[in-house]
C-alpha positions as CSV (number, residue, x, y, z in Angstrom):
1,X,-13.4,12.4,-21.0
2,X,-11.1,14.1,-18.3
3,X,-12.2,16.6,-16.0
4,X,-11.5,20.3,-16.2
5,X,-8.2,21.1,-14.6
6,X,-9.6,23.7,-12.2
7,X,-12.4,21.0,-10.7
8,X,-9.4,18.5,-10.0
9,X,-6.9,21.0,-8.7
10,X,-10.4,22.1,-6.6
11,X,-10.8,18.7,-5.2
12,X,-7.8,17.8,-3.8
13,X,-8.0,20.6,-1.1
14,X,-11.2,18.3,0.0
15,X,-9.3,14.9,-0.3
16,X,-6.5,16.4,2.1
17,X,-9.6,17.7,4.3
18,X,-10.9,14.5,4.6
19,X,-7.7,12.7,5.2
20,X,-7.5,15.4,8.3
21,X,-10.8,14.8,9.3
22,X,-10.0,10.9,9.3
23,X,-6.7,11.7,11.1
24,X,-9.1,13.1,13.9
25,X,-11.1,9.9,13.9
26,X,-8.0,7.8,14.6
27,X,-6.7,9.6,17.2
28,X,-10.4,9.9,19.0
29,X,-11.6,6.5,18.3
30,X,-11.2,3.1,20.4
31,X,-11.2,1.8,24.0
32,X,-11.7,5.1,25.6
33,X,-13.6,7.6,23.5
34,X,-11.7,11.1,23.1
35,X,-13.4,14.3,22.7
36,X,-11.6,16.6,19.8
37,X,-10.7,18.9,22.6
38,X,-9.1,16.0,24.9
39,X,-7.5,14.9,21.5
40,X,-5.7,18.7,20.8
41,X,-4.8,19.1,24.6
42,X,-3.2,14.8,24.5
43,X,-1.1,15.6,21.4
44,X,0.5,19.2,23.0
45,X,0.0,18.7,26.7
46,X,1.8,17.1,28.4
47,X,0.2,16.7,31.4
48,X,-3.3,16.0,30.1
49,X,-5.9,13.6,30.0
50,X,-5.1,12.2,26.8
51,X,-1.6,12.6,26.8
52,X,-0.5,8.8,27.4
53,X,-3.2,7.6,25.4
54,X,-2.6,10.1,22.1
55,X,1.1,9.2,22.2
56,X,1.5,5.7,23.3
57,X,-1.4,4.3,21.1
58,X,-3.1,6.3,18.7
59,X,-0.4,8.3,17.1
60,X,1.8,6.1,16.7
61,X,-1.2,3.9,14.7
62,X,-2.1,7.0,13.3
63,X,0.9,7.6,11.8
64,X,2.0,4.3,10.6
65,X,-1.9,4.4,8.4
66,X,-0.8,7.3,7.0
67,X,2.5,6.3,6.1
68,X,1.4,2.7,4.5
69,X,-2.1,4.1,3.1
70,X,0.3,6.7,1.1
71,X,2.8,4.1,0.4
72,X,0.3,1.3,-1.3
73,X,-2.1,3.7,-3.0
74,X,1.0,5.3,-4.8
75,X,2.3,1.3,-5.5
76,X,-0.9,0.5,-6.7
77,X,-1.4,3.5,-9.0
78,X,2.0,2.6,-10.6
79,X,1.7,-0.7,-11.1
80,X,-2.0,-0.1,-12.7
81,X,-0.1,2.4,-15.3
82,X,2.8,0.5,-16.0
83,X,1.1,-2.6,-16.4
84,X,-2.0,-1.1,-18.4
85,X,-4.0,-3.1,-16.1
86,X,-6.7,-1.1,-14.3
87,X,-7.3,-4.5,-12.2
88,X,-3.6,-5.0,-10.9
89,X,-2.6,-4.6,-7.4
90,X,1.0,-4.0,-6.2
91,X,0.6,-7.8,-5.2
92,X,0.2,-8.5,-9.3
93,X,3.9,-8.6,-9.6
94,X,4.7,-10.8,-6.8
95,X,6.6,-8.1,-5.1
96,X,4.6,-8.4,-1.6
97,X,4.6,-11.7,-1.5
98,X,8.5,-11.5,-1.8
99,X,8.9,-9.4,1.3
100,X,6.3,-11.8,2.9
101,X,7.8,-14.7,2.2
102,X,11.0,-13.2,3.7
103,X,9.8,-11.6,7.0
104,X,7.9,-15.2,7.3
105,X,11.0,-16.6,6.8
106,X,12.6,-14.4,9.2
107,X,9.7,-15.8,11.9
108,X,9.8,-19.5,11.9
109,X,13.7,-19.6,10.9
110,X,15.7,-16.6,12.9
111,X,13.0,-15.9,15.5
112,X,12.3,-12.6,14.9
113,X,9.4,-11.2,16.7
114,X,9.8,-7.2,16.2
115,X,8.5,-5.1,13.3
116,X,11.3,-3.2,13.3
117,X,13.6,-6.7,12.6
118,X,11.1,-7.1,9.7
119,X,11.7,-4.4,8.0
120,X,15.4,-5.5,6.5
121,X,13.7,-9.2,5.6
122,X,11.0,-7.2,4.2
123,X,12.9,-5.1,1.6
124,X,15.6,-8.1,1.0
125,X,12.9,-10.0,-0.5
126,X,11.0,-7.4,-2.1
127,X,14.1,-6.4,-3.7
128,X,15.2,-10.2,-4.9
129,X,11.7,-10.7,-6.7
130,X,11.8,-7.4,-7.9
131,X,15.9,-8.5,-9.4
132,X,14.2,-12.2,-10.5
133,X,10.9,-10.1,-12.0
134,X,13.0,-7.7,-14.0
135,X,15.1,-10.9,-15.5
136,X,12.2,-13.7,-15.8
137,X,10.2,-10.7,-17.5
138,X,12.6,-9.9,-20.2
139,X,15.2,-7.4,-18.8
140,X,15.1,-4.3,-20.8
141,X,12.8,-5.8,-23.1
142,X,9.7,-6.7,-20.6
143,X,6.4,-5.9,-21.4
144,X,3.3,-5.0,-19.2
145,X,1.9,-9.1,-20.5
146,X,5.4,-10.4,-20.0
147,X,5.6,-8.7,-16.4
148,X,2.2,-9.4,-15.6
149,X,2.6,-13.1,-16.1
150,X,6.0,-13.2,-14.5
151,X,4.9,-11.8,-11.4
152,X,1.5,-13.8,-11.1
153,X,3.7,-17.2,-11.0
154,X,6.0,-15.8,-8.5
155,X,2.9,-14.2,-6.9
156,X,2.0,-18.3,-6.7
157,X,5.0,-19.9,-5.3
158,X,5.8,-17.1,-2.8
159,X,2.7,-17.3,-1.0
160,X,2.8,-21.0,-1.4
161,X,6.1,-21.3,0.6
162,X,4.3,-18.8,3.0
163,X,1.9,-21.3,3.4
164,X,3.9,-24.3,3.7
165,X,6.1,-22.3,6.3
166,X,3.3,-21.9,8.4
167,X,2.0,-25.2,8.0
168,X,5.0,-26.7,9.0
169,X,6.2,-24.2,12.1
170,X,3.7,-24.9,14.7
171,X,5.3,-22.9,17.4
172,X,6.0,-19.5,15.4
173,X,1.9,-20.0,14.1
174,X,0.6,-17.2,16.0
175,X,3.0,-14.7,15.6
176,X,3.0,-15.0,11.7
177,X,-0.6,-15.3,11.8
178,X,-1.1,-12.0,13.1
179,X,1.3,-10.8,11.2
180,X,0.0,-12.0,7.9
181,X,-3.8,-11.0,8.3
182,X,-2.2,-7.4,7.8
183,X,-2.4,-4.3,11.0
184,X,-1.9,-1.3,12.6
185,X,-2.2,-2.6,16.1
186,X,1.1,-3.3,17.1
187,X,2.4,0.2,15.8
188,X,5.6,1.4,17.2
189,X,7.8,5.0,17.0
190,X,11.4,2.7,16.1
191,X,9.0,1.2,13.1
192,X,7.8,4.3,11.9
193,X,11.2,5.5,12.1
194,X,13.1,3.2,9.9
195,X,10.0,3.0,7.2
196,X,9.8,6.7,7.0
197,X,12.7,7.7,4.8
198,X,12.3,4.3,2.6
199,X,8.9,5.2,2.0
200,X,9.9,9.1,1.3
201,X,11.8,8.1,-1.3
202,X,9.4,5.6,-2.9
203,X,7.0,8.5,-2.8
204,X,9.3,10.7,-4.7
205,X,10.3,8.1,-7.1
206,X,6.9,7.2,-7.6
207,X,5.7,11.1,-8.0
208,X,8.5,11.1,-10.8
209,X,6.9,9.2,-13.2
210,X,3.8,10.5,-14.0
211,X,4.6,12.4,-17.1
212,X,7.1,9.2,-18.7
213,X,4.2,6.7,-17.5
214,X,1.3,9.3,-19.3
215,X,4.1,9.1,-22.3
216,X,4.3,5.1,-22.3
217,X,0.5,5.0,-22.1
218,X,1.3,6.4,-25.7
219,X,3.3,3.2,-26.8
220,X,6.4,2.8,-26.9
221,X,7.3,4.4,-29.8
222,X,5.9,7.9,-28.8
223,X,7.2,7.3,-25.5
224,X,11.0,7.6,-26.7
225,X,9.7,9.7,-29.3
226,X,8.9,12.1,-25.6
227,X,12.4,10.9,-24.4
228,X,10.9,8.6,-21.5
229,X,12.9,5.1,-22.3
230,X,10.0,2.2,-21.5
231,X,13.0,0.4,-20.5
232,X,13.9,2.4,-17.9
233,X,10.6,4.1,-17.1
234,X,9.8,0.4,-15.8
235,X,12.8,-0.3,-14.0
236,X,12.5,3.0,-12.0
237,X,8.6,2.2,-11.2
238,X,9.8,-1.2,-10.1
239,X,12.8,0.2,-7.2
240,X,9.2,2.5,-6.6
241,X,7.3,0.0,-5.4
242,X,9.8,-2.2,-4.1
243,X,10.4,0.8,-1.3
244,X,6.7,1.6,-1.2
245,X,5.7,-2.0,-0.7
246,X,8.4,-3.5,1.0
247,X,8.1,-0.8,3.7
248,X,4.5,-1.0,4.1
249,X,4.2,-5.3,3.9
250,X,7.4,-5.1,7.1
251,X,5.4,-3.0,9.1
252,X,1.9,-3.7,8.7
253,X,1.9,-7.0,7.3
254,X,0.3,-7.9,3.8
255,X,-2.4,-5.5,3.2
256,X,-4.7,-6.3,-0.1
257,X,-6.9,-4.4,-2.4
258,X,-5.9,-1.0,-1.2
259,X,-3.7,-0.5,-4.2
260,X,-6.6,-1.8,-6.1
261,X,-9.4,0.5,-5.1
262,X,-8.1,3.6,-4.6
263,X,-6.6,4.1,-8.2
264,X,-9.5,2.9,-9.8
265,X,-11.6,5.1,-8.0
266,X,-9.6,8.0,-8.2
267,X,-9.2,7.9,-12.1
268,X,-13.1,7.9,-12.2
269,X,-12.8,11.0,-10.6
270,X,-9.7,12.9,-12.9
271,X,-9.0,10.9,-15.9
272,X,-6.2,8.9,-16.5
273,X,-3.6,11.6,-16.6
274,X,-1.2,10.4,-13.8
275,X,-0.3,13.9,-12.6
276,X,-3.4,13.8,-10.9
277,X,-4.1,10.2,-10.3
278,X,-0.8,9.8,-7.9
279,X,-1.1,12.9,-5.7
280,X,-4.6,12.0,-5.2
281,X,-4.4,8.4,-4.6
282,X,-0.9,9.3,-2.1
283,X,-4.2,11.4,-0.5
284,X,-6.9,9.2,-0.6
285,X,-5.3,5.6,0.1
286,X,-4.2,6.5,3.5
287,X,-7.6,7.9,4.3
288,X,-8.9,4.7,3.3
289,X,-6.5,2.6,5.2
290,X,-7.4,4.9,8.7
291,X,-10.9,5.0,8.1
292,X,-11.0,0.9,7.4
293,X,-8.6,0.8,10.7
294,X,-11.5,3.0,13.0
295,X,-14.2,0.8,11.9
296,X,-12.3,-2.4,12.7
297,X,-12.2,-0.8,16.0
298,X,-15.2,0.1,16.5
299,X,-16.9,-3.0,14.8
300,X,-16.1,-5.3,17.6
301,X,-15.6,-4.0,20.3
302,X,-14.6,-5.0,23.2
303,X,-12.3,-6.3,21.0
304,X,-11.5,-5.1,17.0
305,X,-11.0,-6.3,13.3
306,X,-7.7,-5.9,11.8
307,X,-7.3,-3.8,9.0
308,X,-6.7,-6.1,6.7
309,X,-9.6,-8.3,6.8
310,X,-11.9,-4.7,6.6
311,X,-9.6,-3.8,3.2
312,X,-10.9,-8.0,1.9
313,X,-14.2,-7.6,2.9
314,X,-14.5,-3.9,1.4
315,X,-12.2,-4.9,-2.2
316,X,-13.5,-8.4,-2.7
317,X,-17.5,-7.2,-3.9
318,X,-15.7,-4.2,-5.5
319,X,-12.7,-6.2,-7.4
320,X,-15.9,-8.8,-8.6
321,X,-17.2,-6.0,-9.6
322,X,-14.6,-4.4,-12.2
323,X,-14.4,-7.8,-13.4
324,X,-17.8,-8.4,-14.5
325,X,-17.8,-4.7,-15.7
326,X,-15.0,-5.5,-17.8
327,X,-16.2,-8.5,-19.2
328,X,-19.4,-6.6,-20.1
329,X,-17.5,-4.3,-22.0
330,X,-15.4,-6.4,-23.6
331,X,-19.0,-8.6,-24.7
């Protein structure tokens, strides 16, 4: 049973404090401590302390969590709905490993070094699998099974050219290395900057469709019965996360479980009405993302985890777990 209204419309006020309050973190955390006040003066002043450090470093870092936390959460939550699959991840439908396989591509072939050179690779091969997906799956008459399977054997052979790539390029090893254990390190204004208004408009896409994906839930039937065609319901929530993930896999690399977590936790918490899943996971996942990013930091230092091995080592236990739940259930 769902939540009153008035105690989910209460809690989101705290999920957006939090997400401030984790903001803060990031911007005080790492090499050299910063108090809140040096952190205040650093992002106005700009003569202070903190100045070079706030806006060289952190903010930009800052900012790109943010941006990538609220861009998977929102792909995952979509792909869990239109899917019916409270255990898929925006990875389920290969859509990641498209745009990895191209910015890997884009590495050892091209020898392109810069996130912001990613980001075109990124979204050409996001948006091919997303093409192939939409035809392999059945066109206008996919299902969630028929998608599902579609994009676990492209999920497959993606990541096992990305394998074979690396394998076989020797010199280009490190850079795609780094690049493919997924983080916010290497964070930069241009990147931010071309991901921002791709990601916008996956975010509004994505916002879109929570009353025709709460009407598919329905079946399909009462779904065109609501006017929300399943047909094209899916098509739009597959542009959705072709933006939202293609952005977020050019600039941080591939970044897993995030999209799985978040969702699952979230519905716990509302229900599975999606007008309040989505606006809290857009919240919650990028609080997530900054929080796993500060204790990567701070984990290791002198030196620090990247964010993607926190997100494996946090979803793996957790994703084991909603399977043997499941099977429970289902026993």
């Amino acid at each position: 049973m769902s939540p009153p209204g008035s105690l989910r419309a209460a809690g989101l006020p705290i999920a957006v404090a939090a997400l401030l309050a984790v903001v803060l973190l990031s911007l005080a955390v790492g090499a050299r401590p910063l108090t809140p006040s040096q952190v205040w003066h650093g992002l106005f002043e700009a003569g202070s302390e903190g100045y070079t450090v706030v806006h060289q470093m952190r903010l930009p870092r800052t900012l790109l969590g943010l941006l990538a936390g609220t861009a998977l959460g929102l792909a995952g939550a979509v792909m869990q709905a239109v899917t019916r699959n409270p255990l898929a991840d925006p990875g389920l439908l290969g859509i990641s490993a498209g745009a990895s396989a191209a910015v890997v591509s884009a590495i050892s072939f091209l020898g392109i070094a810069s996130f912001t050179g990613y980001v075109w690779f990124a979204f050409a091969g996001a948006g091919a699998v997303a093409v192939l997906l939409y035809a392999v799956g059945g066109g206008r008459a996919a299902t969630p099974a028929r998608l599902a399977l579609a994009g676990a054997a492209l999920n497959a052979a993606l990541y096992s050219y990305v394998n074979a790539v690396q394998l076989l390029d020797t010199a280009s090893l490190d850079r795609m290395r780094f690049w493919t254990v997924g983080s916010l390190a290497a964070a930069h204004p241009a990147t931010i900057q071309r991901m921002a208004p791709f990601i916008a408009v996956g975010v509004v896409l994505a916002l879109a469709l929570a009353r025709p994906l709460n009407a598919l839930a329905m079946g399909e039937d009462a779904a065109r019965a609501l006017g929300a065609g399943p047909a094209r319901t899916r098509a739009v929530a597959i542009v959705a996360v072709t933006l939202l993930c293609g952005a977020a896999t050019a600039a941080c690399g591939p970044i897993v479980f995030l999209g799985l977590m978040v969702p699952h936790a979230v519905r716990a918490l509302t229900g599975p009405d999606l007008r309040w899943v989505l606006p809290y996971s857009a919240v919650l996942a990028p609080a997530l993302m900054l929080a796993a990013d500060v204790l990567g930091r701070v984990a290791a230092r002198p030196s620090e985890i990247q964010v993607g091995v926190i997100t494996v080592v946090l979803g793996g236990p957790l994703f084991l777990a909603l399977v043997r739940g499941r099977r429970v259930a289902a026993s």
